[in-house]
Phi, psi and omega in degrees: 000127187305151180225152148197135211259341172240179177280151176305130182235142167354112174289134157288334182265012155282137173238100206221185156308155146317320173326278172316311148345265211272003171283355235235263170010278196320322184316297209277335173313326199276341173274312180310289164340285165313307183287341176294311187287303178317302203286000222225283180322310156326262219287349158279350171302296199306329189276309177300327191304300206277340178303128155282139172273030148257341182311135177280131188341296196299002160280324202270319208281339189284340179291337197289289210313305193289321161326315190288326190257005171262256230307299179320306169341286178317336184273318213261088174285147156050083157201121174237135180258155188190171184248126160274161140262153191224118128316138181306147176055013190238155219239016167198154185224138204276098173312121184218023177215119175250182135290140172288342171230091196267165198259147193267192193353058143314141167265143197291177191264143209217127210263112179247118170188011194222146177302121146054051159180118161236123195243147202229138159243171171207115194296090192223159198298157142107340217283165199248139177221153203273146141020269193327286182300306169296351170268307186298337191287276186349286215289349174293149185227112355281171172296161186215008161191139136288106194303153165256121173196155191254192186251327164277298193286342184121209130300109192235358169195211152219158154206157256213135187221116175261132183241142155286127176316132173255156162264128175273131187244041181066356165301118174287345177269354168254020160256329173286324154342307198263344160299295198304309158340328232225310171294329185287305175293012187263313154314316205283345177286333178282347191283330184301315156311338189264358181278300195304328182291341156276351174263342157296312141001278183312306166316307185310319206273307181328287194291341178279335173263355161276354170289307182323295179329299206295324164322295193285359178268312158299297192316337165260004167237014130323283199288010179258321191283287157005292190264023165287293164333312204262344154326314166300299193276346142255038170241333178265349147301304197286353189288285188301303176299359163265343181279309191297301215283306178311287201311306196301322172261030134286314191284354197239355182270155167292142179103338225250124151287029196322130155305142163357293155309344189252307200279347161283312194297330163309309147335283152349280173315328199277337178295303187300296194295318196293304171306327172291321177325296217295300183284343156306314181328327216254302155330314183258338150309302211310293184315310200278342186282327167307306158348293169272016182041079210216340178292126169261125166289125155253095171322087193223139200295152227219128145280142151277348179279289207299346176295293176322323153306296202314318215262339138304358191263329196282329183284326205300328183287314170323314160326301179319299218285325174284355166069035208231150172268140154228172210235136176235095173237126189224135179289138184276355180252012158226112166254335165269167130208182137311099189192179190246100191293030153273308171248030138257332151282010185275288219290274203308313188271319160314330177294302171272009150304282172326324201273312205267007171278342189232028143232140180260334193189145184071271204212134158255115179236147173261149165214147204216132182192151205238153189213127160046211148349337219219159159281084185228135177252128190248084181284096172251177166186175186245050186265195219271346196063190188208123232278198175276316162318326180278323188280351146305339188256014217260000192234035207231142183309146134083358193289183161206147169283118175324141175182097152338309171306315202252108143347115172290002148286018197233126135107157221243329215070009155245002180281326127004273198310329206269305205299315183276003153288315173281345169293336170286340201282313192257026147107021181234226192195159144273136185235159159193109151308111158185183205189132195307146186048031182219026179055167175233128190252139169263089210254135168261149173236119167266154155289179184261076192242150212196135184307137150286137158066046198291114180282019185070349208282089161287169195239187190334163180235131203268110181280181185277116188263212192248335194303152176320319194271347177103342202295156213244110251190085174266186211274164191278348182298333187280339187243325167253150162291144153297134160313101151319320182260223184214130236192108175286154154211157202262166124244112210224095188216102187298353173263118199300322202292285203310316194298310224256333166319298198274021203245273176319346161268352186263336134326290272263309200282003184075026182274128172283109177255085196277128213267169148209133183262332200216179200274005170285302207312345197271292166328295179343298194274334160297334195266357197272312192239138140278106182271166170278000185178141195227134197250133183221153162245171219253303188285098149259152153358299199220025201181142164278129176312265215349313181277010163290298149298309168330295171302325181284003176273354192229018112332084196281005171255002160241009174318308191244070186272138103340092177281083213237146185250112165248117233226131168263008152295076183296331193280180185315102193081011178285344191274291180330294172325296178329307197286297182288023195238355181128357202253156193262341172198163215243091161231155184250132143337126352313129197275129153311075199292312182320329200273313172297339202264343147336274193280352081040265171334302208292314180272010182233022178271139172303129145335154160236000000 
């Protein structure tokens, strides 16, 4: 293949006019010209081509750069060309493309444009020429830099040429040389901008589908994880609802006749099932209201021994039935601090569920231990461990650890995400150690925060209830007195089941209760009876409570009714709404009869 590597040079044996002469000249220079850019296109065409899309952007663009200052090279005898590159804000540029085979004894580049200054450079790798000194050279006649720039970024390089001194003897063809010499770099500086501005391009749509890629590969192991989850969770739904749906039609068939004793244990068991219901539910409310940063800390001063007791006690038996000891230690020099002792026992009892599902023999312990500042409640045991691979998954919704030892049904995968999420909620962390066949430690790490002007003196201790979360539910004898008078109250509830619960228990308690399902019936019954209180549910028939309360708010002989709303309207801002729409107090479904029959009290107690 013919190559050409230098400029056209004079026939001395053409014999023509002058005219002819440079119409000739012109031809072929203008030919030189065309074949130097094609062929300067070609290989950047070939280059862009040869980029792989794992190449990091500065490698493909340093390939671009240096094609461009080798092929001019090539074209260009006794010249040598290069690239400066510019940093963004920076007021000087750095030679950072030479030929790999640069031509020898060039004379230096040499800046001439200011009265009585002059600078000489050598176009060599690192050397640095100011801003400045490269604008002026663009402005030289002819020029000896080209902006290299983009439509986004600006000015992102120059690029740079040492010409051998020509003597002009009046020959018109080495002065059109040194015009094309001038048209050439001038192409070749848009071709290189329009290569690197298509190879950014190309980087970009690469790096916007390897995201897409990355995306759809979580979204699809999101939705693996999910349907694991809701796989989990009805199997942890249908468990507790086969003891409550069993137990009951026992207690309801004909002929079947329990002793006493058997029939509180039925009882028993459908209560105990009802509450594990209650606290999954509840678990995956928690997760989505932490989430939506909608989880409040009710800030309270913690005995820590007595917590620590209780919430082994919620533990021992599952402990017994599997035949594993358990272990309790505490520090003597913290007995309180500051936390919301409800959801500092979910987490403690989240730990040690886990510690006591992946152990099969020896001990689960608890340790309590204070460093400076700081606070760790330590869940170990002598299970099974967790590799290192797991222990990166171990905090991610729905995982569950592969485990032989465990049903892969048992347990949701969320108590890990709630516990360290709530540890963040009070300004800490989880940490966890462990190592296959070496047990595992669980650390919640707290701040230490302690009451200004603490007497040591605590007030009630919140006791242990049976539920998953610790929660503590006294009895109704403990929180209402029977009523002496006889104290109306509305109830206004479309579920017969739900109406006939609180309606008899709110008997029970000496209350008079007139029932209504729907919003006629609740006007009827306002214009016949004044009540002392009104129970309202939010889902009716044929009307949103809320706008019920409204209207009884702007209603002036029933403004000022007490209002407590009980709602299976559960979610994250469900309680506000209710409060601002006007109602005195807030309870959610499954309804709590003790805290109702509480807030009740609170609102029928006689003026004095």
């Amino acid at each position: 293949m013919q190559q050409y590597s230098s400029l056209p040079e004079q026939n001395p044996q053409v014999d023509a006019t002058p005219t002819v002469l440079t119409t000739i000249q012109q031809l072929r220079a203008e030919l030189w010209l065309e074949r130097s850019l094609n062929r300067l296109q070609n290989r950047l065409n070939d280059c862009l081509v040869n980029l792989t899309s794992n190449q990091p952007t500065g490698a493909g663009e340093a390939e671009i750069f240096q094609t461009v200052v080798n092929e001019l090279n090539s074209v260009l005898n006794n010249s040598k060309v290069a690239i400066a590159l510019v940093e963004p804000q920076q007021t000087v540029g750095k030679v950072c493309f030479i030929p790999t085979s640069p031509p020898q004894n060039l004379p230096s580049l040499v800046l001439k444009g200011m009265v009585k200054k002059k600078k000489k450079f050598r176009l060599r790798l690192a050397e640095e020429i100011e801003i400045d000194d490269l604008q002026l050279l663009e402005q030289q006649q002819p020029p000896s830099a080209w902006q290299l720039a983009t439509d986004i970024d600006g000015v992102i390089g120059w690029l740079i040429i040492i010409r051998t001194p020509v003597e002009s003897d009046g020959n018109s063809f080495k002065d059109t040389c040194v015009q094309i010499t001038s048209q050439l770099l001038t192409r070749a500086a848009q071709q290189c901008v329009t290569t690197i501005t298509q190879f950014r391009k190309i980087q970009s749509l690469q790096q916007h589908c390897q995201q897409l890629e990355t995306i759809n590969q979580e979204l699809e192991r999101t939705n693996q994880l999910k349907n694991q989850f809701l796989a989990n969770t009805s199997h942890e739904i249908r468990t507790p609802l086969s003891s409550i749906t069993g137990f009951t039609h026992l207690l309801l068939a004909q002929g079947y006749d329990p002793s006493k004793e058997r029939h509180q244990e039925y009882l028993s068991i459908i209560q105990s099932s009802s509450k594990h219901l209650l606290a999954l539910i509840n678990d995956i409310l928690d997760l989505s209201k932490i989430e939506a940063n909608q989880l409040e800390i009710q800030w309270e001063k913690v005995d820590l021994q007595t917590l620590c007791h209780n919430v082994l006690i919620l533990v021992k038996e599952k402990a017994a039935n599997k035949g594993l000891k358990l272990s309790l230690e505490l520090d003597p020099n913290v007995n309180t601090l500051l936390a919301d002792s409800l959801r500092l026992k979910q987490m403690l009892l989240n730990l040690l569920f886990n510690a006591l599902k992946f152990t099969t023999n020896g001990t689960v312990g608890l340790q309590v231990k204070s460093n400076n500042s700081w606070i760790y409640f330590t869940v170990w045991d002598t299970g099974t461990g967790i590799s290192k691979k797991h222990q990166a998954e171990l905090f991610q919704p729905y995982f569950q650890i592969p485990n032989s030892v465990v049903s892969q049904n048992e347990g949701t995968g969320l108590g890990l995400v709630v516990t360290r999420k709530l540890a963040e909620l009070h300004g800490g962390s989880v940490e966890v150690e462990s190592e296959l066949g070496g047990g595992s430690r669980f650390t919640i790490v707290l701040p230490l925060r302690q009451e200004e002007g603490e007497s040591g003196e605590l007030g009630e201790v919140e006791g242990v209830g049976e539920d998953a979360k610790g929660e503590d539910r006294s009895r109704p004898s403990q929180l209402v007195s029977i009523n002496n008078h006889s104290t109306n109250i509305l109830l206004v509830e479309d579920d017969s089941h739900n109406a006939q619960l609180m309606q008899v228990y709110l008997e029970r308690l000496g209350y008079q209760v007139n029932l209504a399902n729907n919003s006629q019936q609740i006007w009827k019954i306002l214009d016949q009876h004044k009540p002392a209180v009104i129970l309202l549910d939010i889902k009716l028939p044929n009307e949103n409570g809320l706008a019920i309360v409204r209207q009884l708010r702007e209603h002036e002989q029933y403004r000022s009714i007490p209002i407590i709303v009980q709602t299976a309207m559960a979610m994250k801002g469900d309680r506000e709404i209710c409060l601002a729409a006007g109602v005195n107090e807030y309870i959610s479904k499954p309804i709590d009869l003790p805290l109702l029959g509480n807030l009740v009290a609170k609102y029928t107690k006689p003026t004095t």
